[in-house]
C-alpha positions as CSV (number, residue, x, y, z in Angstrom):
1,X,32.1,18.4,-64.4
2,X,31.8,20.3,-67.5
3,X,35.8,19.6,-68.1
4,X,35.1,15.9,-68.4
5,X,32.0,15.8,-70.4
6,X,34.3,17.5,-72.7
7,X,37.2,15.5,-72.7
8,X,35.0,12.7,-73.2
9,X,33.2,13.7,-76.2
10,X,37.1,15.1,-77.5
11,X,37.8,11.8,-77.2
12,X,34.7,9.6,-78.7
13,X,35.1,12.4,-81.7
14,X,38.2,11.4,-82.6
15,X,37.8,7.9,-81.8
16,X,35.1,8.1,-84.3
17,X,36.8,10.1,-87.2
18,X,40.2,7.4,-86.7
19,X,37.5,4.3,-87.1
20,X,36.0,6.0,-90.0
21,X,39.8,6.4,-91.4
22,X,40.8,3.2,-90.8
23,X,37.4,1.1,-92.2
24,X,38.0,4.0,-95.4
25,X,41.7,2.0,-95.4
26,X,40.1,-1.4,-95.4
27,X,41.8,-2.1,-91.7
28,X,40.1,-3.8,-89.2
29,X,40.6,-5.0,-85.4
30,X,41.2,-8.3,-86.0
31,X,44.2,-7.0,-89.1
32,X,45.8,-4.7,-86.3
33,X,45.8,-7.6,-83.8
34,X,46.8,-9.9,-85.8
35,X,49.8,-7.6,-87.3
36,X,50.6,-7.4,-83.4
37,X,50.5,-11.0,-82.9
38,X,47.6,-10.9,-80.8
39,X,43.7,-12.1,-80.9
40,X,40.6,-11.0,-79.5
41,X,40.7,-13.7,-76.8
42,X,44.6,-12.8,-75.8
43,X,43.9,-9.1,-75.4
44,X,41.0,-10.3,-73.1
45,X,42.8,-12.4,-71.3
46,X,45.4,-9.9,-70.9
47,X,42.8,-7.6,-69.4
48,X,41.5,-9.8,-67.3
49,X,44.8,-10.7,-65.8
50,X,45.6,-6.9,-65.4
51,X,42.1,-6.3,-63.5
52,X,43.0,-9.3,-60.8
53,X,46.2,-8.2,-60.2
54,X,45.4,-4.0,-59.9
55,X,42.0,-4.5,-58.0
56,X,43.6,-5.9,-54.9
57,X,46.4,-3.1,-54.8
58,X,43.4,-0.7,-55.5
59,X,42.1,-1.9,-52.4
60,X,45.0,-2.2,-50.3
61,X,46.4,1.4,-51.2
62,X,42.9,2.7,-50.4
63,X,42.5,1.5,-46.9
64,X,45.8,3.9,-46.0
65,X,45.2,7.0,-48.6
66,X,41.6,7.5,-47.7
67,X,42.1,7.7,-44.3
68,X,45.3,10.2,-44.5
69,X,43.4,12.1,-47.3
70,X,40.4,12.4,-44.6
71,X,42.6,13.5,-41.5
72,X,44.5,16.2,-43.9
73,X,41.0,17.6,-45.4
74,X,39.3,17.7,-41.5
75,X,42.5,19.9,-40.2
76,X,42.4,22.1,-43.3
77,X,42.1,25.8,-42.4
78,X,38.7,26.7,-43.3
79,X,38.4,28.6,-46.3
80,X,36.9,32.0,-46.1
């Protein structure tokens, strides 16, 4: 648990000191998205799109891998 509290704030750090970089470099979002071709609303969209399309496959890989994962974890030797 400790691990990922760590990676976490690894990464809000130096999420933090790049935005600080960037703002310093008068850069913003909507400059990077635009350079990119891309707005606001696009990249939502885009998300959006992704979301329906992985949640369903979520789903449907989880009804087999659960049950298999469960099987292989209740005839584990137990540990000693």
């Amino acid at each position: 648990m400790f691990r990922l509290f760590s990676t976490f704030t690894q990464i809000a750090i130096a999420s933090l000191i790049t935005g600080v970089v960037l703002t310093r470099l008068d850069l913003s979002a909507e400059q990077i998205l635009a350079e990119m071709g891309m707005t606001p609303e696009k990249v939502m969209l885009h998300l959006e799109q992704g979301f329906q399309w992985a949640l369903p496959n979520i789903i449907l890989g989880s009804m087999v891998i659960v049950p298999v994962w469960l099987v292989v974890y209740l005839f584990r030797p137990p540990r000693s």
